[in-house]
N, C-alpha and C positions, 0 to 999 in steps of 0.2 A: 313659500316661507323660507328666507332666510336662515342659513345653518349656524346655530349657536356656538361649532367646539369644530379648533380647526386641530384632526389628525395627521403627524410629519412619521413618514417609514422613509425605507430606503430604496423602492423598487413599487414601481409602478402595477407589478404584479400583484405583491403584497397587500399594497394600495387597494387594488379592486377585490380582493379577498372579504380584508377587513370590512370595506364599506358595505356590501351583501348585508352586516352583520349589526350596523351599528345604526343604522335610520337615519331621517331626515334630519336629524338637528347636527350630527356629524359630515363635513367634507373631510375626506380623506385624500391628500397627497405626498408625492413621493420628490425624496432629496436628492434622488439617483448616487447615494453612496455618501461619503466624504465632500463636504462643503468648504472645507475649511483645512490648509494642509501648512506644513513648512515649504518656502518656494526653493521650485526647482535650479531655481540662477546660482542658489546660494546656500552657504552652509544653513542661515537659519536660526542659529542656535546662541545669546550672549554670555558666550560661557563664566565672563567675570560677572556678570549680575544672576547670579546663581543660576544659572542655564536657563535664561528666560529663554521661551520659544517665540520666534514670528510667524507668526501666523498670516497667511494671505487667500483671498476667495480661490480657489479651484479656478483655472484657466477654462470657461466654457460653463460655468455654472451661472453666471448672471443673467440669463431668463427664470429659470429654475428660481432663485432669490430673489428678484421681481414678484414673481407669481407669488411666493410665498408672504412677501411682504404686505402685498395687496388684499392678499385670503387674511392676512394675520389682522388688519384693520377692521373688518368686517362681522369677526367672532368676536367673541366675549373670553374665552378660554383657547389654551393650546395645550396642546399632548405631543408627548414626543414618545412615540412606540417605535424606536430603532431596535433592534435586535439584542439579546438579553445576555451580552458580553464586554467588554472591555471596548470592543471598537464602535458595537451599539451604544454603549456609555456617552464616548468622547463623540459621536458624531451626533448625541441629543446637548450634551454642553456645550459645542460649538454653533449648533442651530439654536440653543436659546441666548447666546450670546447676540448673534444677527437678529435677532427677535424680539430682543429684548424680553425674554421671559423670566423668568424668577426662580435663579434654581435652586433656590430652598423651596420653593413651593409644591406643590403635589402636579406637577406638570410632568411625568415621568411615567409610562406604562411598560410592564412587561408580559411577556408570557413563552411558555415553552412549548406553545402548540396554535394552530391558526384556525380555531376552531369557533363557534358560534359560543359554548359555552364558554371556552378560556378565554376567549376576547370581553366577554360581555364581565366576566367574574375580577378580571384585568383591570377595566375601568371603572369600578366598584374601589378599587383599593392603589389610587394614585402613588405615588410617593415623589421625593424629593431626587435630584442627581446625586447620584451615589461620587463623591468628589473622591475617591480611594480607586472606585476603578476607573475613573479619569484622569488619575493621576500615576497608576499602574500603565495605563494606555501610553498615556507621556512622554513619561520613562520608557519606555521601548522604542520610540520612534526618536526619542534624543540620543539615545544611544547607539543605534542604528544610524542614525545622521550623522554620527559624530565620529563613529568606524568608517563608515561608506563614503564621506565625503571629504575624509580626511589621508586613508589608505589607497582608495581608491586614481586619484591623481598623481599619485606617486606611482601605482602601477603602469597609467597612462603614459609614463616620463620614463618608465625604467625597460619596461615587454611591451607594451603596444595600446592603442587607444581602444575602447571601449569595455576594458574589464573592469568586474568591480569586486567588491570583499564587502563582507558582512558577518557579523557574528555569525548566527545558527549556518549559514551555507558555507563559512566555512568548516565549520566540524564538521557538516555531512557531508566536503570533499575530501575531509583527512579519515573519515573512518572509508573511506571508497578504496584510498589511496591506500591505506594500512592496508585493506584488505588486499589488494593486490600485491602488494610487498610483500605479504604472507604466501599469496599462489607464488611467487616468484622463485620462493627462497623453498619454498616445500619441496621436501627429497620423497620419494613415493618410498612404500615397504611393502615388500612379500608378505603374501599371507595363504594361505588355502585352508579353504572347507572339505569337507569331508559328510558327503551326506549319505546314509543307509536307506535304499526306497524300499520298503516293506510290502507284503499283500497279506491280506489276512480275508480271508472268504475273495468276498468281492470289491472290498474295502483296500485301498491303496493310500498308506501316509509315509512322511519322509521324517527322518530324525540324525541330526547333527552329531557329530562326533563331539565328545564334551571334555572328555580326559580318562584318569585314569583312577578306577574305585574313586574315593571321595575327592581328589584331586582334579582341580581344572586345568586343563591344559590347552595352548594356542600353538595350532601350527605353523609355522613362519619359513618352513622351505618342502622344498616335496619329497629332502630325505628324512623328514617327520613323519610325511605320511606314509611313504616306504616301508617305517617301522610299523606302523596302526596295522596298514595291510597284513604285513607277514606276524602281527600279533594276533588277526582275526583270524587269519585264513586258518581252513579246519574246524573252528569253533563254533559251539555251541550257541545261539541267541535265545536266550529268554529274560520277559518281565522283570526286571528288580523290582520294582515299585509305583504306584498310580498313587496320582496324588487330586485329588478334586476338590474343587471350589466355587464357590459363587462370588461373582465379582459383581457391583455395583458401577456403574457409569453415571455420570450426573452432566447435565446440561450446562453448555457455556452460559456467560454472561449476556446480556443483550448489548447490543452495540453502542461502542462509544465512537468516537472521530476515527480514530487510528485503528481498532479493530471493524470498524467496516470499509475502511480504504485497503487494509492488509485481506480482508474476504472476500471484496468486489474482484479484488486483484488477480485472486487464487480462481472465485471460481465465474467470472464474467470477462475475466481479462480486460477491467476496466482500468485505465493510469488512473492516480490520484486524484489529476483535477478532472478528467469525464466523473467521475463518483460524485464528486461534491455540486459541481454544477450541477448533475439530473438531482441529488440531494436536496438542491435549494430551489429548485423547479417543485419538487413532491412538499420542499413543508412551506411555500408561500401562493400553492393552491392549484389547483387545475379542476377546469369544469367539468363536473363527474354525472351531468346530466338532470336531473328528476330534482338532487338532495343540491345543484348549482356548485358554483366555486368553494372549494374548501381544501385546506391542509390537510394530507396524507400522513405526513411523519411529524414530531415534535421536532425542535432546534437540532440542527446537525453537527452543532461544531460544540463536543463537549467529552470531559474526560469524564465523565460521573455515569456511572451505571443504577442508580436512584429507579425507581419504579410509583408512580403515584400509585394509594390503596386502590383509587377508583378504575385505573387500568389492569389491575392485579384481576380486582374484584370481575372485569369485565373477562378478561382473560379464564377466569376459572371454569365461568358458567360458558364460554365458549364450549373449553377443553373438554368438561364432562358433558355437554350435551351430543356434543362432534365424534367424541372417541370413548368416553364411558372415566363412570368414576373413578376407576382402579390407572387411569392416565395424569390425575392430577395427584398432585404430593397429599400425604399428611399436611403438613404447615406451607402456608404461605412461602411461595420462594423469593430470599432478600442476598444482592449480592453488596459484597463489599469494595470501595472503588479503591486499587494497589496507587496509582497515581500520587504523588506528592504535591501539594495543592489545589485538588479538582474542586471543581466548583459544584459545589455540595448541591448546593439551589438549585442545577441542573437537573435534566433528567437526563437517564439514556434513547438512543434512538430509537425509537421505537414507533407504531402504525399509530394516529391519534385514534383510529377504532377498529379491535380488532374484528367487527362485523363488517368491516369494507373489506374481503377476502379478495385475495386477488383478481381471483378469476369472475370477477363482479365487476373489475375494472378496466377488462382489456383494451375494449371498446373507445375509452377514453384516455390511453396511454400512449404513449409512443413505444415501440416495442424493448429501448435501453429504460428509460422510467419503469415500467412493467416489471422488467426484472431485475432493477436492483428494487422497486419497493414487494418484489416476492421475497426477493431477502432477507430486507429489514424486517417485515412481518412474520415469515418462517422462522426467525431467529427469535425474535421476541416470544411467540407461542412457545415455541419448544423451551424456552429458558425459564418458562414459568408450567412443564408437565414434569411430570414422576421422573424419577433415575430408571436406565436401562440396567437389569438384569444380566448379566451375561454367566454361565456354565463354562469354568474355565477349568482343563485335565491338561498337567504333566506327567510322563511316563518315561521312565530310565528303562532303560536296555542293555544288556552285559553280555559282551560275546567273552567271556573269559575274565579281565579285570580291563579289559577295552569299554568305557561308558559311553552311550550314544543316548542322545533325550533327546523327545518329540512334545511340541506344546499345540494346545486346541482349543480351541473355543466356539461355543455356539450363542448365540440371542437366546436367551429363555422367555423376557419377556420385552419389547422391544421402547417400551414407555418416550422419550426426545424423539428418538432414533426412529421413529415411526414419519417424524416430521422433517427430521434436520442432523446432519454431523456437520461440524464443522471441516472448514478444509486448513491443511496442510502446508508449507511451505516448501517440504521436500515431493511433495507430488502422491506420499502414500495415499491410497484407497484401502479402508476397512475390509481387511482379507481373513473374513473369519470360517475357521476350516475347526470342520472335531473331530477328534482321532474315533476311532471304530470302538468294542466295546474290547478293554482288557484286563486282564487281572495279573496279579504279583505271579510271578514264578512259571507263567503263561510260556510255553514255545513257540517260536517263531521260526520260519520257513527261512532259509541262508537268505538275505537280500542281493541286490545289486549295488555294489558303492561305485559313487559319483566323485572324486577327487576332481578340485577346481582350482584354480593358481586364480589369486588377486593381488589386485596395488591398492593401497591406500591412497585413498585423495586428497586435495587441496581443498580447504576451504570456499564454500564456492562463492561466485562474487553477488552482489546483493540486486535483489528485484529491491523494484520499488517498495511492495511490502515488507520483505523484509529491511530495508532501512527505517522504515515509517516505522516500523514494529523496536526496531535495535534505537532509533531515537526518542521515543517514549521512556523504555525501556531504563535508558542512561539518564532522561529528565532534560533532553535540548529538543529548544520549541515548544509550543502546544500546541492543542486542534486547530486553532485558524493558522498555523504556521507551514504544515506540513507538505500540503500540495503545491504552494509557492514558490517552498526552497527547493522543492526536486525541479519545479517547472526553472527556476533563475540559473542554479548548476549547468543547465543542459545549455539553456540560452546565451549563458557566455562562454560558449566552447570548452570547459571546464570536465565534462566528463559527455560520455554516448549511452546509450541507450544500444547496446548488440546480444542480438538474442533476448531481450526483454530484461537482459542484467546490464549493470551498471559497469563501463571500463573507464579508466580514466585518460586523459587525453593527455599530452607531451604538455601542452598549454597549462593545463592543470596542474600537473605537476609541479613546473616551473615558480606557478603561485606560489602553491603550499609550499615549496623550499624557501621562498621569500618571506614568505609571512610566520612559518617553522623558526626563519632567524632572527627574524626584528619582532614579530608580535607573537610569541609564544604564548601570552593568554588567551588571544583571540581565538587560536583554532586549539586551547586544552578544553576536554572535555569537562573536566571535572570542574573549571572556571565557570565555562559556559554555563554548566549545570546549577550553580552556588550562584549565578547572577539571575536564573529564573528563578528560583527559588527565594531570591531578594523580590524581584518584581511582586510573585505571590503574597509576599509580606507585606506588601505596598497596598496588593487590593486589600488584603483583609487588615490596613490600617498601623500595622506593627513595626512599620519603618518609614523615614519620612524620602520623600520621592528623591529629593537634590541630594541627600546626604548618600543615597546608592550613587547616584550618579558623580557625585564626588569626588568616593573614594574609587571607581571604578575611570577616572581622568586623570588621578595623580601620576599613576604609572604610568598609562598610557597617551600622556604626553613626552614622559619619559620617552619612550620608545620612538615616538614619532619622532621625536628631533634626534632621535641616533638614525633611524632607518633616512630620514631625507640626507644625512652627511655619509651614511656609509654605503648604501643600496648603492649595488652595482649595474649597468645597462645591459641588458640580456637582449639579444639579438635570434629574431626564429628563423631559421631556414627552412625553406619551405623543401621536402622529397621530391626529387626530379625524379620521375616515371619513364618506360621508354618508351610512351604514347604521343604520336604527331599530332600538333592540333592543325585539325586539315582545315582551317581558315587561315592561318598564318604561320606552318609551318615548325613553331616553338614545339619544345619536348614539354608537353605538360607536370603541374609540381600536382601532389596532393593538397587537398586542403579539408577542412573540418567543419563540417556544417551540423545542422542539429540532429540531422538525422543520419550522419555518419560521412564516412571521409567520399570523398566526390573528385573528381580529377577537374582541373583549371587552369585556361591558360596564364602565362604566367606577364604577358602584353598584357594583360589589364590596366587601364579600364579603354587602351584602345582597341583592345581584343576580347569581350567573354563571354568567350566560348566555354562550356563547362558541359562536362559528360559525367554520367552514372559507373562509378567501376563494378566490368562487370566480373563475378568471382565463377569461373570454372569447374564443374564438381566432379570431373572426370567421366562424363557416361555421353556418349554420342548421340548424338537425335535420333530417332524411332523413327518421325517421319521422313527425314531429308536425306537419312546416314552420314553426309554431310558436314555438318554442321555440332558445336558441342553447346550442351545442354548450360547457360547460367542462371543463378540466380540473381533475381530481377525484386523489386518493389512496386504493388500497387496502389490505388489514390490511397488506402487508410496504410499503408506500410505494411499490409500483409503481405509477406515471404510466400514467390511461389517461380517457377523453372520455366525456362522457355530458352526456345534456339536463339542461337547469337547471328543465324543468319537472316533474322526477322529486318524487316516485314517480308524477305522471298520466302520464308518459311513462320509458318503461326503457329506451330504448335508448343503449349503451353501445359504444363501439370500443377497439381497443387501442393503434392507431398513429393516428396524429394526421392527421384528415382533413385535405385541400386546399380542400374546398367544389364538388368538381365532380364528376360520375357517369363511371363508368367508359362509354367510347362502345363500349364489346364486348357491356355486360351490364347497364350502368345501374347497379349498385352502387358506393359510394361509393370515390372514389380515394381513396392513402394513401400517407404518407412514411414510406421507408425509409433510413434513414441507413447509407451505407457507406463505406470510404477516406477516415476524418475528412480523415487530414494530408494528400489531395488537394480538401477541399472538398466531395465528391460525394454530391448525394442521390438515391434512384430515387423515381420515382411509379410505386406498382403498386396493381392493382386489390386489394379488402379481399376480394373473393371469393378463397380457394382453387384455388380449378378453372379460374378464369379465365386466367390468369397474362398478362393486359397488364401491361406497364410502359415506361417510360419514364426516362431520365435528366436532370437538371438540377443547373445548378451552383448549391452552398450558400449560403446567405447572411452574412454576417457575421456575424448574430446566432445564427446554428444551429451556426457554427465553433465560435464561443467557448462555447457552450451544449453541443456534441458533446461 
């Protein structure tokens, strides 16, 4: 029997999901994305006919539009179920354009999950093309056309060919670039602690120097603490005061776009775009066996933290049959989404059921899918159980009118926390410590003081998370934008990736000083910000699309026709190194690739030759004696040490030697980094079996590098 209703998605994946779901009268196929784009030869754009756009088929899609042409004769109806955003929008009104379908008519399906119920309840309740978020889409892509294709060729003419400029990537090269401007210019300051290590039975706690009776005080040289000393020494310690509390914890939100890119990041060490991709792998289906192909997660690209009743509902009876009543709240937990324009209609990411537990799925994961959907599901449970409890005791200490205070805390009852913390940017781990049992006017046994000299630090430079997080944050971009503009930045040699933080490149620079002088709106924040927030307008109807785009061309034509007469030609020279290339003899120059600077001859392209630089760490080989220890990069860019006189010598480590042998075993010591945000490294032995170690405090250089 011939299928009555032809279904258009955007991925073949998706495709075979849906159809599982929808029976014999449905064929379902796929557009492979965008059909229909502005062409690449050319701006695209008539900007005197109120920015008409041209539109031309995708280079490579005309089988793809054949097929669909041929299926589109043969049905009675078509549906276009793209994806339930802005760019889902525009790429079902450009297919019914070629389709000739009717977009006032109910040929338009959504849903926020790929599941047999939300699919089926989906096509129950058709609608029409929402022409506000295809017109919000528009707007974005003409404006971006209009930057990119206009800035862009002037860069080519003035620094070099192939760069390019765009609104949102450039603010997220100028907050990189501040940020560095900032480490640059930061002067360090003295400081020192002052800790008193206490014993009391068998019970051992430590407690800070605080000031003086009620007064707080900061010591800032060590003839501060000179003074503490010779004010304690002799005196008395006891009790002033305990102070106890119960403190309440509550569970984060469930995920939206940007906080599971900023968690993958922290605790998978996944970049932005591995996240999203395995993300659109789990909510457009994977065959889960017995129950066949089905969505894992709802829609991933979304700023709303929204909870349907009926996942709540499902979530509840999980929580108290799994962990017991006293785990799920009094009331239903509802969170509220901070975001300026989120799309309401959205949901958060979350597991479309939370009876598919992980550990029900391994079998049929790949082992990164696996754990970032252990994520998404551990996060969404725990954001819908009880608040943790915590027992939290402060205790002043008075050696004379010297005050020294000690803080504590224990789980009383452990409620999220049982399932899920959320992670950190600075690296802390929940270090909950309780002081022993004391009471007011209690004496205490003289301690031992700890006097420690510190510097203050630099601001340190951004992970991926953290920008993804600081550009929410400020309002540049949204969820479909995020992983793009970090992956485009890197791609035009614009900034590196070192140490998993963001530095900016000489290149980059260069830009942002060009575009800092002639297009000062393009990379202002607060612009950028006031221009999403226009677009937002546009989807929810409150502003008409040309008149943003309008007023956002008057100036910025302005500007273009100052920057084409005044831009001056910036010339790169490339670092001459004092490396032979032993093909042809030349002193190799540095050069910048996307994965960091690289050494190249400089006879290109009749010579290229191109070597790995390799960096030195000071500690001599174990095996060879020989020979000194660098660091190397392997296939995924995991950092790991090995001899420079390889291949005569293989030996290879994974953590970064110290250059001295372990006095247990004789094998080589090694750094362990742990509690970035207190500083802390361990030296443990590289043997297994051994388990020496040792702790020391960080260096400034291994902070900012953590």
């Amino acid at each position: 029997m011939a299928a009555d209703y032809l279904v258009i998605v955007e991925s073949p994946a998706k495709a075979k999901t849906i159809g599982k779901y929808l029976g014999k009268k449905y064929v379902v196929k796929a557009s492979m994305g965008h059909v229909r784009d502005l062409p690449k030869s050319q701006i695209g754009v008539d900007v005197e006919s109120g920015f008409s756009p041209k539109y031309i088929t995708i280079r490579g899609k005309g089988d793809v539009l054949k097929e669909l042409r041929d299926t589109r004769k043969k049905v009675k109806k078509v549906f276009l179920a793209a994806d339930p955003d802005r760019e889902g929008e525009a790429i079902a009104w450009h297919l019914a354009h070629i389709l000739d379908v009717d977009t006032a008519g109910d040929c338009r399906v959504v849903f926020n999950e790929i599941t047999k119920d939300a699919v089926k309840e989906a096509f129950k309740q058709p609608r029409s093309i929402n022409m506000n978020l295809v017109n919000a889409q528009q707007a974005r892509r003409i404006l971006d056309r209009l930057v990119g294709y206009q800035i862009s060729p002037l860069l080519w003419k003035k620094v070099k060919k192939g760069l390019s400029a765009g609104r949102v990537q450039s603010v997220a090269c100028r907050l990189i670039i501040d940020r560095e401007n900032e480490i640059r210019e930061f002067k360090p300051e003295e400081y020192w602690t002052l800790t008193a290590n206490f014993q009391v039975d068998k019970s051992k706690f430590d407690a800070r120097f605080h000031g003086f009776g009620e007064e707080k005080r900061d010591l800032t040289s060590e003839s501060d603490v000179q003074e503490i000393l010779k004010a304690v020494e002799g005196a008395e310690y006891r009790v002033h005061s305990v102070k106890q509390t119960e403190r309440r914890r509550n569970p984060s939100a469930p995920f939206t776009t940007s906080t599971l890119q900023q968690e993958a990041a922290r605790k998978l060490n996944f970049r932005a775009a591995k996240t999203m991709s395995l993300a659109q792998q789990l909510y457009e289906g994977i065959d889960i066996g017995e129950e066949g192909t089905v969505g894992l997660i709802t829609y991933m690209r979304t700023d709303s933290v929204r909870i349907s009743p009926i996942a709540q509902e499902e979530a509840r009876e999980y929580i108290v049959e799994e962990y017991g009543a006293d785990y799920y709240p009094p009331e239903t937990r509802n969170y509220n989404t901070k975001s300026k324009g989120a799309q309401e209609a959205h949901e958060a990411v979350r597991p479309t059921s939370v009876l598919r537990h992980p550990d029900k799925l391994k079998e049929f994961l790949s082992r990164d899918q696996l754990r970032l959907y252990k994520l998404i599901w551990d996060r969404f449970v725990a954001s819908q159980m009880s608040s943790a409890v915590l027992d939290t005791m402060t205790v002043d200490i008075l050696a004379g009118d010297v005050k020294f205070r000690a803080t504590g805390s224990k789980i009383k009852f452990p409620g999220f926390m049982t399932l899920y913390i959320e992670g950190t940017d600075e690296g802390k781990e929940d270090d909950e410590k309780f002081l022993p049992p004391l009471v007011e006017n209690q004496a205490l046994k003289t301690p031992s003081l700890d006097p420690k000299q510190h510097f203050t630090q630099p601001p340190p430079r951004y992970t991926e998370a953290r920008l993804v997080k600081t550009m929410e944050e400020i309002g540049i971009g949204r969820p479909s934008t995020y992983a793009p503009t970090l992956e485009t930045i890197q791609k035009r040699g614009y900034v590196l990736l070192e140490e998993k933080r963001f530095v900016p490149t000489e290149l980059g620079e260069i830009v942002h000083e060009m575009m800092e002088e002639f297009f000062p709106q393009i990379i202002d924040v607060d612009f950028t910000a006031n221009m999403e927030q226009n677009l937002d307008e546009v989807e929810e109807g409150d502003i008409d699309w040309v008149k943003v785009l309008k007023e956002f061309y008057e100036d910025f034509e302005k500007d273009l026709k100052v920057a084409e007469e005044e831009m001056k030609h910036v010339v790169l020279e490339d670092e001459v190194s004092d490396v032979e290339c032993e093909k042809c003899g030349k002193l190799m120059v540095y050069k910048h690739g996307r994965f960091g600077k690289f050494l190249a001859c400089p006879g290109f392209p009749d010579c290229r030759n191109t070597k790995p630089i390799l960096k030195e760490i000071g500690v001599a080989c174990p095996k060879c004696a020989e020979g000194q220890l660098v660091e190397r990069r392997g296939k995924r860019r995991r950092v790991f040490y090995g001899c420079n006189h390889y291949p005569e010598c293989d030996f290879i480590i994974w953590d970064r030697p110290v250059g001295k042998a372990c006095p247990e075993c004789s094998q080589p010591l090694v750094i362990k980094r742990s509690g970035k945000g207190e500083g802390k490294e361990t030296i443990v032995c590289s043997s297994a079996e051994c388990g020496h170690k040792e702790e020391v405090e960080a260096t400034a250089e291994s902070k900012q590098g953590s």
